[in-house]
N, C-alpha and C positions, 0 to 999 in steps of 0.2 A: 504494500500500500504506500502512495504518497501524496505529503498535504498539496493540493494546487491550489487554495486560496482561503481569505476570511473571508465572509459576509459582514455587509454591514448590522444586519440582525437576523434572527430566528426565521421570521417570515420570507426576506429574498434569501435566505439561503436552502428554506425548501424548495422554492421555486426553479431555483438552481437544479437542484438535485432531480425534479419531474423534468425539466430542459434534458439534462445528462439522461436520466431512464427511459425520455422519449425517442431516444437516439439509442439506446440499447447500451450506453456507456453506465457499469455499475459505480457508485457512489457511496459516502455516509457521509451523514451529515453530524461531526461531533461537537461539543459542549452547548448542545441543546439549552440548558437548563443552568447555566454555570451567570447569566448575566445577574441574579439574584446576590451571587459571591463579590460582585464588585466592590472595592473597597477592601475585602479581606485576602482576597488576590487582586491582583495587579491585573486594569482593565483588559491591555494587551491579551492577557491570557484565557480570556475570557468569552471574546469573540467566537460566535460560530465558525464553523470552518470545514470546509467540502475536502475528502481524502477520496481519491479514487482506487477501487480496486486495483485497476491493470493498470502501471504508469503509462503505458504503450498509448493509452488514449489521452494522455496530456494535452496533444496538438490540437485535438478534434474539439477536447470539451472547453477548452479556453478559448476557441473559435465562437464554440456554441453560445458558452458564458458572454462573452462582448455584444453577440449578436441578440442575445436577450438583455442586455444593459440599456444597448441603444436604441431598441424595437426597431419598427419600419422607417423607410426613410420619410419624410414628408410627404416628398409627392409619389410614394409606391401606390400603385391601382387598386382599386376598389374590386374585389371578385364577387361572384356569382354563386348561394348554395344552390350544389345540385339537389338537394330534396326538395329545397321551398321555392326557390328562385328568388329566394332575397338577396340584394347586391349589401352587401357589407365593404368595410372599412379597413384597411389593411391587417390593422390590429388586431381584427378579431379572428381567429384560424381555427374557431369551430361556429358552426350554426347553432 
């Protein structure tokens, strides 16, 4: 296993982690629960933090990771669901 990064909190760092699992890249997300200790540890230490199983996928998930950081670009197109034919908004990648 090795760490590829902290999150800023609990919440994007799961988000992370369903990014990486949507891609079939394994993950953990650890010190879940540690931001309560601040103060009696050292905040640093504190931070959630994404370790991936296989380093081998470093390249890919750190890809992924930015590319969810930064969402769509501005002017990325509006798609079409094929079930309802509702046009949505870049952002959104399910109906």
């Amino acid at each position: 296993m090795m760490k590829l990064m902290r999150a800023p909190n609990v919440v994007i760092g799961q988000h992370w982690v369903n990014v990486l699992a949507a891609a079939g890249i394994e993950c953990e997300l650890h010190n879940r629960y540690l931001s309560g200790a601040i103060g009696e540890i050292p905040a640093d230490q504190c931070a959630p933090e994404l370790w991936l199983v296989d380093e081998r996928d470093e390249a890919l998930a750190r890809k992924l990771i930015d590319a969810a950081r930064n969402g769509p670009a501005a002017d990325a197109p509006r798609w079409r669901c094929a079930h309802c034919q509702e046009m949505l908004e870049a952002q959104f990648t399910v109906c």
